[in-house]
N, C-alpha and C positions, 0 to 999 in steps of 0.2 A: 490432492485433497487438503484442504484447511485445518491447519491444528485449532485458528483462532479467526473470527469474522469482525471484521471493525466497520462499521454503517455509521462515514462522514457525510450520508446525504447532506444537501442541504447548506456543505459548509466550503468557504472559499479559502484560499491560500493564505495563508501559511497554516493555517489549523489541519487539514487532513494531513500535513506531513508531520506537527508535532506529536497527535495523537498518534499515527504510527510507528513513530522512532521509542514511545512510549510503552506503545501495545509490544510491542517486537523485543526491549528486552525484556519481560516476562516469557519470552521461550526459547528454548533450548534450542543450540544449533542445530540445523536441520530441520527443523519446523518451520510451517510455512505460518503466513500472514496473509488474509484476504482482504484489501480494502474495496469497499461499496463507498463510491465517490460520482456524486453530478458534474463538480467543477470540469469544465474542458480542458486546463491544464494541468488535470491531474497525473496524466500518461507521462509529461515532458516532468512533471514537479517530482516523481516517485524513481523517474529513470535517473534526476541528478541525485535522489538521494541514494541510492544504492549505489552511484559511481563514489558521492563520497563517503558512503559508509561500508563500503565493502561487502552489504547481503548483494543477493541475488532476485534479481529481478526474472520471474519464473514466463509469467505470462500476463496479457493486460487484452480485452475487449470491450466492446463497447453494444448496449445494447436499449434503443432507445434512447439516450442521450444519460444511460446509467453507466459506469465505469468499473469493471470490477479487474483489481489487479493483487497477483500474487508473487509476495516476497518470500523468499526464503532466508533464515538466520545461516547468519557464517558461524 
């Protein structure tokens, strides 16, 4: 479950990664991050960001061409 929902409908690369790197350090380790994302390469954009920022990439689906993926803070 989501400590925080961030709804980048709408918006293409690079913007849903700066808004989440944004969102995410407003909480505490262990809380999670949910991003709501259309862009197609949001699955591949959110997985390089947690390799290089060290959260944790929890879980990502796809429904409808909507993207909903959760990070968790290290």
């Amino acid at each position: 479950m989501a400590n925080t929902v961030l709804d980048t409908s709408g918006m293409t690369c690079p913007i849903p990664v700066l808004k989440a790197k944004k969102a995410i350090t407003g909480l505490k380790s262990g809380e999670v991050l949910e991003i709501i994302a259309t862009d197609p390469g949001s699955v591949l954009d959110f997985e390089v960001f947690c390799s290089v920022s060290g959260h944790t990439l929890l879980s990502h689906r796809e429904t409808a061409g909507v993207f909903r993926i959760e990070i968790q803070r290290t």
